[in-house]
N, C-alpha and C positions, 0 to 999 in steps of 0.2 A: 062436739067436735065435727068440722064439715066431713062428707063423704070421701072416700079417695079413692079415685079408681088407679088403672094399673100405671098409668105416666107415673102419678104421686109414688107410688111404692117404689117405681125404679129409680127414679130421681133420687131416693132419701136412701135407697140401696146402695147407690150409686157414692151420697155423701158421706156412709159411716164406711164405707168398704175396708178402712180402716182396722174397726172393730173386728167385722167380718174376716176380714185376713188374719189379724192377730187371733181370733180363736181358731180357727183354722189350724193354724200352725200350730197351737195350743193343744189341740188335738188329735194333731200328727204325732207332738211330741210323746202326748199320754200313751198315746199306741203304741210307739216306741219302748217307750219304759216300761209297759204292762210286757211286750215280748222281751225285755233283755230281763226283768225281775221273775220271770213264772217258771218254773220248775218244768220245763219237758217232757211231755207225758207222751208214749210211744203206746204202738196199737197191735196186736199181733191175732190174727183170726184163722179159725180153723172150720172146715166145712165138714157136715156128718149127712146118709142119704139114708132116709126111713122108707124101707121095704118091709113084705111081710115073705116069709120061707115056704117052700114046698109048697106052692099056688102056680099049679103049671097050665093049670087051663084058661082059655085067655078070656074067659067072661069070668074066674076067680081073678084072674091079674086085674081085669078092670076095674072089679068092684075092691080089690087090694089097695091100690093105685089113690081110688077116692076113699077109700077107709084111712090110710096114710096120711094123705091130705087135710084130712079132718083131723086126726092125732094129732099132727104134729104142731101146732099150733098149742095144743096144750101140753106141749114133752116141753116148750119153751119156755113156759114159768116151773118147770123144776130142774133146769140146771142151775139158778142159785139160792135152791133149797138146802138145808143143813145137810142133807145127805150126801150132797155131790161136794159140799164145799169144804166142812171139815174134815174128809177125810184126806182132799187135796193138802188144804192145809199142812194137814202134820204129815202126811207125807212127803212135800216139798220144804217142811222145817219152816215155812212163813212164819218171818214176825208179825203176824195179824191175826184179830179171830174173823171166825166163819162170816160175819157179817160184816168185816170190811170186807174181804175177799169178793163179797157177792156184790158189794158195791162198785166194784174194779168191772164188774162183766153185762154185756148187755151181747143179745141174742137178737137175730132177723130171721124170718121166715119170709124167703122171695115171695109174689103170689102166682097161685097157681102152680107150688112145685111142692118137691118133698126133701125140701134140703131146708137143712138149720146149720147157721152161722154163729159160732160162736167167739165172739170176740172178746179180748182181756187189755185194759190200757193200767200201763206201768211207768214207775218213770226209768225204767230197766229195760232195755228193747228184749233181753236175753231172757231173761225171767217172764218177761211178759210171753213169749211164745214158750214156757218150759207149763205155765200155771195155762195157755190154752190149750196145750197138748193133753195135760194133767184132769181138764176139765172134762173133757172132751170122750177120752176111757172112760173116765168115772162113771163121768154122764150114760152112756152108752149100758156099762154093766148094771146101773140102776135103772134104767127102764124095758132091761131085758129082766130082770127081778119083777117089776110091779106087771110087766105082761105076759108071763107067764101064770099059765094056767094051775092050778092045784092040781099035785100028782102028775104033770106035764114035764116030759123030760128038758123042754125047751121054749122059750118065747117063742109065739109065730111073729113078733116083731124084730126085725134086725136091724141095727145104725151101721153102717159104716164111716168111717175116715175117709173120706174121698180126697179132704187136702189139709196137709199137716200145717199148722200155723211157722212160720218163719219169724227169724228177729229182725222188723226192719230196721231198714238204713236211715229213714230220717225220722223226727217227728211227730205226731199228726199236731198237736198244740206245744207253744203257739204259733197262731199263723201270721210270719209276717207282714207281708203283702195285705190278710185279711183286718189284722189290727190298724194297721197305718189309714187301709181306707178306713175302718169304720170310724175312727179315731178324725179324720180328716170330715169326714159325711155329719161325725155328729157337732166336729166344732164350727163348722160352717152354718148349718142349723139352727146352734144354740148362737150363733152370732148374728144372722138373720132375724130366729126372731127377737134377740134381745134388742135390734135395729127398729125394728117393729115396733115395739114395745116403747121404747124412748121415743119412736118418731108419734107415738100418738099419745102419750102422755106429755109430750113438750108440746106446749102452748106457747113458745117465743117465735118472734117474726123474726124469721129467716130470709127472706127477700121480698121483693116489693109486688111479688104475686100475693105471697102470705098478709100484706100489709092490706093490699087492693082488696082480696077478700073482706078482711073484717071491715073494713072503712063503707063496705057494699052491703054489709050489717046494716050499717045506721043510715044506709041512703047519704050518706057522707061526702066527702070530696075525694077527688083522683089524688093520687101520689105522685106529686109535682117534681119527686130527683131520689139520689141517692147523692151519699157522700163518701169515700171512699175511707177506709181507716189509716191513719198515718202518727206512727210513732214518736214523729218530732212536732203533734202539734203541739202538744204544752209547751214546749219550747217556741211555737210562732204562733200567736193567736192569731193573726193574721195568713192567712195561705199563701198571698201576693208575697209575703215579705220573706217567705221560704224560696217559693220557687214559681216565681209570677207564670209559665206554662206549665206547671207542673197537674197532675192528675184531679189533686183536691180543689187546686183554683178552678180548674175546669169546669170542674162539680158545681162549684157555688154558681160560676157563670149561666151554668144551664138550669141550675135554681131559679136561678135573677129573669133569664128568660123564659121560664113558665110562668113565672108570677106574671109576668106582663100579658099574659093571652089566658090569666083568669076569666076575667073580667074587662074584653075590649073596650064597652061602652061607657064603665066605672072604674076604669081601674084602681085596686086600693092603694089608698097614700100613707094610712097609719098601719101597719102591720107589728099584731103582738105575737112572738114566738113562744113557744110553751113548749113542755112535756105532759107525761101524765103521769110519770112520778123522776124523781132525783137522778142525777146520773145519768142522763140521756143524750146531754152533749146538746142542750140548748142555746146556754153561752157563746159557745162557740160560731151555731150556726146563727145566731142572733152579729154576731161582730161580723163573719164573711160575710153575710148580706149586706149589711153596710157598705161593705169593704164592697163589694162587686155592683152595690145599687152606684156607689159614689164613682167607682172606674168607668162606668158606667158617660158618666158628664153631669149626671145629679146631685143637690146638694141634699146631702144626708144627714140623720141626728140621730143618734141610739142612745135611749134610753135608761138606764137602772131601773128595771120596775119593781122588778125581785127583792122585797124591804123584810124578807126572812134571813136568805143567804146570800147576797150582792157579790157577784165577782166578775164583771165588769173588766170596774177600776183596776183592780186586781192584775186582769191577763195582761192592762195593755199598760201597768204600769201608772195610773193615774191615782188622784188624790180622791179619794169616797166621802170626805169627812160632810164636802159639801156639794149640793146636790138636788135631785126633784124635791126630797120633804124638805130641805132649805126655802126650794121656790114656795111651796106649799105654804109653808107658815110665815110667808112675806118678809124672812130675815133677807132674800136677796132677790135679784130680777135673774131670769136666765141666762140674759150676757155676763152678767156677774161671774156663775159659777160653769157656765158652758168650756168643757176643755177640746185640745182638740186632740186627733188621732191619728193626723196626719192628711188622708184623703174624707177625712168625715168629721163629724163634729162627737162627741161624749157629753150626755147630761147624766153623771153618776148619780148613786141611789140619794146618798146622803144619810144623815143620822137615821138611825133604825127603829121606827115610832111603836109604841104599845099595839098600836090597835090597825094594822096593815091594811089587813079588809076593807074597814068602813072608811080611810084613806085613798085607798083606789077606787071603791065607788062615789068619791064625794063630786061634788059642782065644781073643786077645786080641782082636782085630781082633771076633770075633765077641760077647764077652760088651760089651765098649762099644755095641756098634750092638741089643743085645736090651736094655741098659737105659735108652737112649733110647727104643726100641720102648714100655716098661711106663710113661715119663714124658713121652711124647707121642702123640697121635692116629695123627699118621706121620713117617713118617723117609723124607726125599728125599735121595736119596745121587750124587753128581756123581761120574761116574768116569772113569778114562783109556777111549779108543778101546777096541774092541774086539779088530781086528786086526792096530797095530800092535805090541802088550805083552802079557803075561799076566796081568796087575794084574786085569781085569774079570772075566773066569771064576775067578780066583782067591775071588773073596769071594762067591761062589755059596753057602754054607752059609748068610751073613749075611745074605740077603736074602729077600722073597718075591715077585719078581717082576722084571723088568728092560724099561723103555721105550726100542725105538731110537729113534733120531733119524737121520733120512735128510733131507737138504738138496736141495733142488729144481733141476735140472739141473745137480749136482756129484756126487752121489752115482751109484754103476753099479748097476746089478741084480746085478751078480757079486760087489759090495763087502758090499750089503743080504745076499745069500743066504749068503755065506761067514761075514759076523756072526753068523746066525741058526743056523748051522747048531753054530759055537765054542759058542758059547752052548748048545745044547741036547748039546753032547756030555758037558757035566760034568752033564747034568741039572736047568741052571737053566729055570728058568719064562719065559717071555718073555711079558710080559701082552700085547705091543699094540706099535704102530710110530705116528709123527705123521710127516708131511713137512714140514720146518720152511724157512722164505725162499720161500713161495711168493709173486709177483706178484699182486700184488691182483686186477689183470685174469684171472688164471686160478684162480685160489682162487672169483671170483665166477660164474666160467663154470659149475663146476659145481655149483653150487645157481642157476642161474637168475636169481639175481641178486645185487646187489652193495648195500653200506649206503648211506645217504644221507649225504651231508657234515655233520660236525658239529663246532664249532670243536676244536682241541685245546687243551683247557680240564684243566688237572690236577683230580683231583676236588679236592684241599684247598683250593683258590681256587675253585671251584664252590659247597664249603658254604660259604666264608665268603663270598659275596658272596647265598647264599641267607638267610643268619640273620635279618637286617633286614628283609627282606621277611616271613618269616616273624613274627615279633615285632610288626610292624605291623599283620599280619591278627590277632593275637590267638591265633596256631598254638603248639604248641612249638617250643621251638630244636632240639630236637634232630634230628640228620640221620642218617636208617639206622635207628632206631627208631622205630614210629607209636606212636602212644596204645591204651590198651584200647579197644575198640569200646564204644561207648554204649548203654543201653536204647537198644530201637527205639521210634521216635517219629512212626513215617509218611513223616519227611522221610530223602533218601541225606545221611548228614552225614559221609560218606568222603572224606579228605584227598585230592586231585586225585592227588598222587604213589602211593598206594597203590594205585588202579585201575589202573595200570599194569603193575605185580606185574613179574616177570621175575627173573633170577638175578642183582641185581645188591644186593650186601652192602656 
């Protein structure tokens, strides 16, 4: 996998935020529910001060003071010794024995002091200050017991209660402010890196950076367009015939015009469109190129080359029976079985021969697709996948040039580079790459912005509802051709539609 520094991380941060938020919340919720399901456990502490008695002199007080200090640190692991705990127990009638009780209790020693803190959590606030108060005596008469001397009427150690534990008011678990962040902290986290995770185990080309990269693997060619995804094109295999300005026609148009500044000095005339495997949306961009090569003013011929899966004929409605392997085995001539498309010509696939491969690389296979070349401007050629047949490298002689087609989060880097690389091992040409079904939202991210809504209006019911209007003002009818320009006469007497100019034929 390539490197990625911190752009790449925010970028793909940026794209699943999605995820990220949803565990988020995910996580708020868990926090939530962990506070309204947990049992409330309250906290009630009481404070005792370790002295030693009858040390009046004040270098016995100081060395008291640090003898104290020293103690009391070990007086702390026997308040929940059996002695301090059972006897609390059955005196306060707990339903618990001594070892849970001592599990209720944790003790502090401040540093540097002679005070011991002993605290009781209950889910009782009332009990819990009755069982620290209860500790607390106990505590105190047992280690006025173990430091008392033999024969001594008194310990020289004394505890005092300095502060009696009370029932609090709220709480201490659980916390809800504290659940809710941590719950929020950890599902943003677990969302993060699960983002991470997917973004570097996903190997699909996401945009035409992603694409650029791997194509710069193989020393390969630039990514010549993108094409934008649209839900009605199985419904129009043609883009013009949906919505002649519409987003997609665009797209092909600016296809059409990278293809022409491949190669200024040669430009290619036979171009074969591929993938590198099935479902990439070849077809499709194999028919708008036509579609835009021919808007263009060009006479165009698109091909069937694809004698695996042929669907062509199929999108645009035409007859497949007859066809290139018709021409092929001399049952007809090309005008014979040539259909049209309206602004293009169609040579469908035709019968579907045994042996595809050694069909497209034959002398035949090559002199049909060079006399199409001399009787059209270009020849767009629709071929099988790349990687999973050898039909497409096979017809490398007949061509000048080969367009992938790479589909937008289906296609892998390793799918695009193993294409490129087949391809270039028989010595074919590979003009350029488009990324074809990209989401409009991210086709428009990277130009800055995105087109403005405009009805989808097929152009043929666009000029026929313009003609009348036109004829009214006294204009020509005609749509797509303006008038000669006029002597000049001082006044702009330029038809409103021609100041707009642009690439649309």
């Amino acid at each position: 996998m390539d490197t990625l520094d911190l752009s790449d991380y925010l970028r793909f941060l940026v794209r699943r935020w999605r995820v990220i938020a949803a565990l988020g919340l995910l996580g708020t919720a868990v926090g939530a529910y962990v506070t309204h399901t947990t049992t409330p456990q309250y906290r009630a502490t009481s404070t005792l001060f370790v002295s030693l008695q009858d040390w009046d002199d004040t270098v016995k007080l100081q060395q008291g003071n640090t003898f104290a200090q020293a103690r009391v640190r070990s007086y702390a692991e026997v308040v929940t010794s059996p002695h301090v705990t059972e006897p609390v127990a059955e005196y306060l009638s707990l339903d618990m024995t001594p070892s849970q009780l001592a599990r209720k209790i944790t003790t502090e020693v401040p540093l540097e002091t002679v005070l011991l803190k002993i605290t009781v959590t209950d889910t009782r606030p009332s009990r819990a200050a009755r069982i620290s108060n209860a500790i607390a005596h106990r505590f105190a008469e047992v280690i006025a017991e173990i430091e008392r001397p033999e024969g001594a009427r008194r310990s020289p150690v004394r505890l005092s209660i300095t502060e009696h534990a009370t029932s609090p008011k709220a709480p201490a678990s659980p916390n809800l402010v504290l659940n809710l962040a941590l719950g929020l902290v950890a599902g943003l986290g677990l969302g993060t890196g699960l983002a991470v995770a997917r973004e570097s185990l996903d190997t699909s080309v996401r945009s035409r950076s992603d694409l650029t990269r791997c194509l710069a693997d193989t020393g390969g060619p630039a990514v010549l367009g993108s094409v934008v995804l649209d839900q009605s094109a199985s419904r129009h295999a043609v883009a013009t015939d949906d919505d002649a300005f519409g987003r997609r026609a665009e797209d092909f148009r600016r296809l059409r015009t990278n293809l022409r500044f491949v190669d200024i000095d040669a430009p290619p005339k036979v171009i074969a469109v591929t993938s590198a495997v099935p479902g990439e949306g070849k077809t499709s961009i194999s028919i708008n190129l036509a579609s835009s090569l021919a808007e263009f003013g060009s006479s165009v011929c698109l091909v069937d080359a694809d004698l695996r899966r042929p669907s062509v004929a199929s999108a645009l409605g035409l007859v497949q029976d007859a066809g290139l392997t018709t021409v092929m085995i001399g049952q007809a001539n090309t005008e014979d079985v040539m259909q049209s498309a309206g602004s293009f010509s169609v040579l469908a696939s035709g019968a579907l021969p045994p042996n595809p491969a050694e069909m497209l690389g034959s002398a035949q296979f090559r002199t049909v697709v060079r006399s199409l070349a001399d009787r059209f401007d270009h020849v767009v050629i629709d071929t099988a996948p790349v990687l999973p047949v050898a039909d497409t490298p096979a017809m490398a002689s007949a061509v000048d040039g080969y367009l992938l087609a790479a589909r937008y989060a289906k296609s892998t880097r390793g799918q695009v580079t193993d294409a490129v690389r087949a391809l270039q091992d028989v010595g074919a040409a590979v003009l350029g790459s488009v990324l074809n079904m990209v989401p409009a939202k991210r086709d428009s991210e990277q130009y800055g912005y995105g087109y403005a809504y405009r009805p989808r209006t097929s152009g043929r019911r666009e000029r026929l509802r313009l003609l009348p209007r036109l004829r009214h003002r006294g204009r020509p009818a005609t749509i797509g051709v303006f008038p000669a320009p006029a002597a000049p006469t001082g006044k702009d007497t330029t038809p409103a539609g021609a100041k707009e100019g642009g690439d649309h034929h």
